[in-house]
C-alpha positions in Angstrom: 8.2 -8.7 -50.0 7.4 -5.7 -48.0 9.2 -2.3 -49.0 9.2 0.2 -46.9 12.1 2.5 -49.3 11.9 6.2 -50.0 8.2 6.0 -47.9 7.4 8.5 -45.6 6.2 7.4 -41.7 3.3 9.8 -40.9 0.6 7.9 -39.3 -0.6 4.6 -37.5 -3.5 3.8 -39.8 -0.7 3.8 -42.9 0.6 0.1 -42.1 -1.1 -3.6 -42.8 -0.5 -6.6 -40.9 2.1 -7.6 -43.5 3.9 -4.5 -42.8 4.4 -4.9 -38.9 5.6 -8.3 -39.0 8.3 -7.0 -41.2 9.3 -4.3 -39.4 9.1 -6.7 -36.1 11.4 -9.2 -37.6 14.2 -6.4 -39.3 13.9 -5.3 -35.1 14.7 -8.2 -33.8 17.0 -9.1 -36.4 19.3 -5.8 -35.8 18.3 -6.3 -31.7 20.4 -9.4 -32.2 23.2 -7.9 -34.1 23.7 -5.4 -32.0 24.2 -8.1 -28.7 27.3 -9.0 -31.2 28.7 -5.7 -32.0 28.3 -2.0 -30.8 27.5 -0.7 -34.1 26.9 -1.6 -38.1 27.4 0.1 -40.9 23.7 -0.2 -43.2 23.9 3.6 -43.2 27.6 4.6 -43.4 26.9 7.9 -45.4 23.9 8.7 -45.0 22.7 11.9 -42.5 19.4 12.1 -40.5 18.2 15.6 -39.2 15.9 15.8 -36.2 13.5 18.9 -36.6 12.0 19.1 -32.9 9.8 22.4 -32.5 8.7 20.5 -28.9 11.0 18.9 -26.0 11.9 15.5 -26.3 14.0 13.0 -24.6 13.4 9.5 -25.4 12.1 9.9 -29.2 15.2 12.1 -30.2 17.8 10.5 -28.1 16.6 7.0 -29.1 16.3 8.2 -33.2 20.2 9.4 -32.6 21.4 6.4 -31.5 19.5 4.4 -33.6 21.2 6.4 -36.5 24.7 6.3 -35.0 24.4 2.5 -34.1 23.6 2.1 -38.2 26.8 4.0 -38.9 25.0 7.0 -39.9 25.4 10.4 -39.0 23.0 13.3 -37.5 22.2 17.1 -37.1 20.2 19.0 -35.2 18.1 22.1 -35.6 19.1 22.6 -31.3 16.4 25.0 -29.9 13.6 26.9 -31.8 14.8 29.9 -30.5 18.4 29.8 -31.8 17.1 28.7 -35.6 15.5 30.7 -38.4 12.1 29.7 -36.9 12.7 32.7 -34.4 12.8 34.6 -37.2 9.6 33.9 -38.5 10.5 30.9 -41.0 7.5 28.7 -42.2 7.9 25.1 -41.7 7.7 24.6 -45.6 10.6 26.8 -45.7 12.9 25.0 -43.4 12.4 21.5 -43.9 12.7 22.9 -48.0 16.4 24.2 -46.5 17.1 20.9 -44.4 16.5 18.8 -47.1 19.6 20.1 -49.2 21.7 18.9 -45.8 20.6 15.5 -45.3 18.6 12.1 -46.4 15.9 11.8 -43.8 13.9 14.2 -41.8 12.9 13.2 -38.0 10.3 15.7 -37.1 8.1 16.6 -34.4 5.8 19.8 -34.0 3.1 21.4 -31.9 0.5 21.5 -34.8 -1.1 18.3 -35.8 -0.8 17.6 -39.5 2.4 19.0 -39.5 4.4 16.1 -40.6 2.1 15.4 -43.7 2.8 19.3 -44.6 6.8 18.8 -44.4 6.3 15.2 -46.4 4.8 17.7 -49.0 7.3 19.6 -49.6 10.6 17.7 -49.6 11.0 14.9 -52.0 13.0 13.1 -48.8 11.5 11.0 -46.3 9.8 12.6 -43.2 9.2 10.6 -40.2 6.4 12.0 -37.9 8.1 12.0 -34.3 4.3 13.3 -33.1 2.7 16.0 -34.4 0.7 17.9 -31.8 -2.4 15.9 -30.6 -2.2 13.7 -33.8 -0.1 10.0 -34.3 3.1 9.1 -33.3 3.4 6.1 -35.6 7.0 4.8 -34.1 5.8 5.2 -31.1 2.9 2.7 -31.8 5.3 0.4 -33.6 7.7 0.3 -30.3 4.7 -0.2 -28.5 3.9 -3.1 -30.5 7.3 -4.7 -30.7 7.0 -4.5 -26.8 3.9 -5.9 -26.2 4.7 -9.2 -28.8 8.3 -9.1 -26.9 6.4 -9.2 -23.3 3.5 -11.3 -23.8 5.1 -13.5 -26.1 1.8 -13.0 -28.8 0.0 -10.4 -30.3 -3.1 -12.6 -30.7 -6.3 -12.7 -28.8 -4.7 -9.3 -25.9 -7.1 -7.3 -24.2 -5.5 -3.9 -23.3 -6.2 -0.8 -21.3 -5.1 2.1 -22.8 -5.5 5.1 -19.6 -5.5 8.3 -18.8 -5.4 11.9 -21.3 -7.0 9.3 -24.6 -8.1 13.0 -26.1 -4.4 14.3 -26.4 -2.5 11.7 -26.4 -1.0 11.2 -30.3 0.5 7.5 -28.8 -2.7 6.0 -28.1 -4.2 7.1 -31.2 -1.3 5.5 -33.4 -1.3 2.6 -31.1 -4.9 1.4 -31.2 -4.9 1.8 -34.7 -2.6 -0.5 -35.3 -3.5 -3.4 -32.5 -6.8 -3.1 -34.1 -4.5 -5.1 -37.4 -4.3 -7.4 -35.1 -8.0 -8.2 -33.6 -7.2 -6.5 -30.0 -10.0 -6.0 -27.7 -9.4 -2.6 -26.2 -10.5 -0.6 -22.8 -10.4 3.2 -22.8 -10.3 4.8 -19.4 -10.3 8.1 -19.4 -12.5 11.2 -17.3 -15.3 11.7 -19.8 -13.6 15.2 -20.7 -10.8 13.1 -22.1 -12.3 10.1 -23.9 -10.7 8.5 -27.2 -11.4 11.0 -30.2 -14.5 10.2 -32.2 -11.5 9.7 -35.3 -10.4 7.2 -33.8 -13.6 5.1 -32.0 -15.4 5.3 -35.6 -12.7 3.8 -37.3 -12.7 1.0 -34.7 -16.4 0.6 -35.5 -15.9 0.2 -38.9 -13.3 -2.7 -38.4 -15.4 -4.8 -36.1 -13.0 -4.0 -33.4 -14.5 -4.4 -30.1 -14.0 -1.5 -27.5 -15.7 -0.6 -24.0 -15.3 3.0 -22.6 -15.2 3.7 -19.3 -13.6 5.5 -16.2 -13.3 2.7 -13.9 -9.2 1.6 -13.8 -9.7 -1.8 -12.1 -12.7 -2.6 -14.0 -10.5 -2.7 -17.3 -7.0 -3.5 -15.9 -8.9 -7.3 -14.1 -10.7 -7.9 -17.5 -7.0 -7.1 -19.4 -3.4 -8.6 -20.4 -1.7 -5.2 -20.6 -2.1 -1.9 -19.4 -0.8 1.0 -21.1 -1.0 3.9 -18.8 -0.4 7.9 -20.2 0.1 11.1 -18.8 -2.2 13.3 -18.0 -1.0 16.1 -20.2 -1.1 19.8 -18.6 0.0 22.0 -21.5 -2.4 20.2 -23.6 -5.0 22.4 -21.5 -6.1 25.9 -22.0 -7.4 25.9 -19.1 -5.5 25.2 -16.1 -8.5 24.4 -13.8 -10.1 21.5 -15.9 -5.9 20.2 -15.6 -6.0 20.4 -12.0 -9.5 18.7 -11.9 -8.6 15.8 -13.6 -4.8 15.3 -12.6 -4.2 12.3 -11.0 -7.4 10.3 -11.8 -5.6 7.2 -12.5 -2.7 6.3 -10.5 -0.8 2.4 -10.2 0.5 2.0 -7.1 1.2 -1.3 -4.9 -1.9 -1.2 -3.4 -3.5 -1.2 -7.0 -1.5 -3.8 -7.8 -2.9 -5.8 -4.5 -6.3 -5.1 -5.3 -5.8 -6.2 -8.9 -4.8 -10.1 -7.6 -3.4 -10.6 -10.9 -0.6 -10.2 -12.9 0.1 -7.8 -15.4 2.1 -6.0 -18.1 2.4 -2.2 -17.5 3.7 0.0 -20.5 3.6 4.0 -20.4 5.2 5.8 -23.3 7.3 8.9 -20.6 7.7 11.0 -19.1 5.5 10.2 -15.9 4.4 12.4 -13.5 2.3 10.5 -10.8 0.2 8.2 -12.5 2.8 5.5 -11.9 4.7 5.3 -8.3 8.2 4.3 -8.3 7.7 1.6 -6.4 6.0 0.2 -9.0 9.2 0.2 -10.9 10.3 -3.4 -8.9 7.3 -5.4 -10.3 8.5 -8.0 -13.0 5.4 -6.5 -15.5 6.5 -2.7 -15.4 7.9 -3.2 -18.8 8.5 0.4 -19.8 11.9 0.8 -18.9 12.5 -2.1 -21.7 10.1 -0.3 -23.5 12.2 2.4 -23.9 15.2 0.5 -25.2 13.1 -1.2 -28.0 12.7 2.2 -29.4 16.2 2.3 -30.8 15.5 -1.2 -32.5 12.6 -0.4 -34.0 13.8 3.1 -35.3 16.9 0.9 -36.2 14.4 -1.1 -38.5 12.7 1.4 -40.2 15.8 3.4 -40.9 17.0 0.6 -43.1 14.0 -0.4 -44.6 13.5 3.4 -45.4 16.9 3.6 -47.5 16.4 -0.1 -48.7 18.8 -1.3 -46.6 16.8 -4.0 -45.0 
């Protein structure tokens, strides 16, 4: 029996096999509820805070409602500016004070490493919303959950992961956990961005087989899925190597001509221009449903967190 109770969520490499297909089941277990009835009451009582020192839309919103749809309630830190951090307050120090308010702790910061140095401190669990260029682990396990969901398997899938691979903390929580499950993997990036060396080493040492390269239709024909990211401007300190490399990889309805295939697309939002609208019409853009997993699967680890599930 898989427990997942009192644990803290921190990174992708930090789940087995045994683990996902848990989680994937409580998912679809509580997707199905939920078709019955607007909300249930696992977590009547209990009180998750969301500690966000960086914008967010779907990860925050989606956390919320997956807390509210559990019967649970929620506060908020609102801006940086209008809490103690403007006043010079260590993160030690406030997730130390937020943990005398609530029962879990939904954070996401700039710095990476962050969330491990909150789950330090706080005998609560801390679940890392994406710490600066690092993991986003329920990101990964959305992704997951929407990849079994659209290609009915998570068995024998090649997928493209594209665009900013050296910033982008979903990528690098998501390949290592398809690589749990035997994926072969593409990484397109412009050399300047290419998969850390953390992450490609660790592939190597599984046996996981992996091509790098720039070319976009070149990985997208030999693959199932393509997972498409943003390239990330303030992720640059320098805003002409951004400019050079903005828009390297875009999917369009010409792309989609050229490919002569089908395919699932996923992208993790927001998008800027590396996916046309009027892509948005084409039965495989998944990420719209990608989106809406999100609350299931936060929904699942919420109650297997508190032992609810």
């Amino acid at each position: 029996m898989v427990s997942l109770k009192g644990k803290d969520i921190l990174h992708g490499n930090q789940f087995s096999k045994k683990d996902i297909d848990a989680i994937i089941k409580v998912a679809s277990e509580l997707e199905k509820e939920l078709k019955k009835k607007d909300s249930l009451n696992l977590l009547k009582g209990k009180i998750l805070a969301t500690l966000f020192y960086e914008p967010s839309t779907r990860t925050r919103l989606s956390f919320e409602a997956a807390m509210q749809r559990l019967g649970g309630g929620i506060i908020g830190m609102g801006s940086v500016e209008s809490s103690s951090v403007a006043k010079g307050e260590t993160l030690a120090d406030t997730v130390r004070t937020v943990s005398q308010y609530v029962d879990v702790i939904v954070l996401r910061h700039p710095r990476t490493g962050s969330a491990k140095e909150a789950a330090d401190v706080t005998p609560i669990p801390v679940i890392n919303a994406g710490d600066g260029t690092g993991q986003h682990p329920t990101q990964a396990l959305l992704d997951i959950y929407t990849i079994k969901k659209e290609t009915g398997s998570l068995k024998n899938l090649t997928i493209a992961m594209v665009g900013d691979l050296k910033n982008g903390r979903t990528v690098h929580a998501l390949a290592e956990v398809l690589s749990l499950f035997g994926a072969r993997l593409y990484f397109v990036s412009p050399d300047s961005l290419r998969m850390p060396a953390e992450i490609t080493s660790h592939l190597k040492a599984k046996k996981i087989g992996f091509v790098e390269t720039e070319d976009m239709m070149e990985a997208a024909a030999a693959s199932d899925l393509v997972y498409m990211t943003r390239i990330q401007k303030e992720r640059f300190s320098d805003l002409s190597e951004y400019e050079r490399v903005k828009g390297s990889y875009i999917i369009n309805e010409e792309f989609l001509k050229r490919l002569k295939k089908k395919i699932t697309i996923l992208h993790p939002l927001p998008r800027v221009d590396e996916i046309n609208p009027e892509v948005d019409a084409y039965p495989g853009a998944a990420y719209f449903r990608q989106v809406r997993n999100g609350v299931f699967i936060r929904m699942a680890l919420l109650t297997m967190i508190f032992g609810k599930r």
